[in-house]
C-alpha positions as CSV (number, residue, x, y, z in Angstrom):
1,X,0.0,0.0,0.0
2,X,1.1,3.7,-0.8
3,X,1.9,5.6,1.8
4,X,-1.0,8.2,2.5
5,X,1.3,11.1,1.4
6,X,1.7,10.1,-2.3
7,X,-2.6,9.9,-2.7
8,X,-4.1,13.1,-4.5
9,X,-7.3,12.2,-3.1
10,X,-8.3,10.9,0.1
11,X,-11.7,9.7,0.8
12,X,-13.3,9.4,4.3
13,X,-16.0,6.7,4.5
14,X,-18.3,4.1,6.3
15,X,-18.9,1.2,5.5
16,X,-22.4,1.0,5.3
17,X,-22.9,5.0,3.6
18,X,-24.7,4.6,-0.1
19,X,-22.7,7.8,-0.4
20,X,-19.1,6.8,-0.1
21,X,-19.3,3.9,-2.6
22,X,-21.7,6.0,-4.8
23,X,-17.9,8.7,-4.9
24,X,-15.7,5.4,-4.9
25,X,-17.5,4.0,-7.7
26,X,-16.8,7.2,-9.8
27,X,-13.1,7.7,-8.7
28,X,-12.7,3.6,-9.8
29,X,-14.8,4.7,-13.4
30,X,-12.5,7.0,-13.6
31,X,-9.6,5.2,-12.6
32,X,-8.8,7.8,-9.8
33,X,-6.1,6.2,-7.3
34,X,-7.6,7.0,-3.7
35,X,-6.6,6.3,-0.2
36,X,-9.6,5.5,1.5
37,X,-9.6,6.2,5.4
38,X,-12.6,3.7,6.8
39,X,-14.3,6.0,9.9
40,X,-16.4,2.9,11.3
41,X,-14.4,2.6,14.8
42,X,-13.2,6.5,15.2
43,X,-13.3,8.4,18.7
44,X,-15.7,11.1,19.5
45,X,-12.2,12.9,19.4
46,X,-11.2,11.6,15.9
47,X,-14.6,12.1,14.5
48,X,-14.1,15.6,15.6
49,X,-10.8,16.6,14.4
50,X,-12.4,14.7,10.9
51,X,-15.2,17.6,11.4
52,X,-12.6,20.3,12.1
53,X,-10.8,19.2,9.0
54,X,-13.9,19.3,6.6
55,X,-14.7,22.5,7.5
56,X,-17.6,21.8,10.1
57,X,-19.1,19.0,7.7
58,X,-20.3,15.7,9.8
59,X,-21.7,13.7,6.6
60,X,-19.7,11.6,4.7
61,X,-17.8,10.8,2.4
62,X,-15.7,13.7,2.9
63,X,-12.7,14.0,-0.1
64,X,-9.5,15.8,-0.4
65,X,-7.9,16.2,-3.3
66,X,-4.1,17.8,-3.1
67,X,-4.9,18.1,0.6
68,X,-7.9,20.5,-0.2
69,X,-11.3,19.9,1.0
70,X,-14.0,19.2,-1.8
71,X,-16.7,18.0,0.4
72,X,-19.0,15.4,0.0
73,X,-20.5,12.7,-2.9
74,X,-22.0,15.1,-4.5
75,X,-19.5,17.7,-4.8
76,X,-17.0,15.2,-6.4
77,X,-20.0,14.5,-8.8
78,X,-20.3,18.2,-9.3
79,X,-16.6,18.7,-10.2
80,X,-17.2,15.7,-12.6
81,X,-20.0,17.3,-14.4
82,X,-18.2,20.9,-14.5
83,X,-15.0,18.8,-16.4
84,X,-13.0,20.1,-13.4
85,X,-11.7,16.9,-11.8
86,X,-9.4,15.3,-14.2
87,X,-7.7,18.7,-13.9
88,X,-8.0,18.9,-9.8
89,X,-6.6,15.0,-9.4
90,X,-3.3,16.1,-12.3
């Protein structure tokens, strides 16, 4: 496995969240290398320094690409649609 530094995108996820594999599924399409960060057993603390790091956001997925939050599923699907994530993941 890479080491977490050489990812330009990072996906937090559950398990269980329709979400998360709905933005996996386009990053694999794609084929987008990802380091996905499962959130299942996080602390209370964890889960808030996740929060702190996605700007307030408690919902996930939440994705950074070159270490810059993009938010959620649907912002990835966004960026997509707008043909400005091949150029974000370059």
């Amino acid at each position: 496995m890479k080491s977490i530094l050489f990812y330009t995108v990072i996906i937090y996820t559950l398990t269980y969240c329709p979400y998360c594999t709905k933005a996996k599924k386009l990053l694999n399409q794609k084929n987008i290398p990802y380091q996905e960060i499962i959130v299942d057993n996080y602390s209370d603390k964890q889960r808030l320094e996740l929060q702190a790091k996605a700007n307030g956001q408690r919902t996930l997925p939440q994705i950074f690409i070159n270490d810059k939050h993009i938010g959620g599923c649907d912002a990835l699907h966004k960026l997509e649609e707008e043909g400005k994530l091949d150029e974000l993941v370059k």
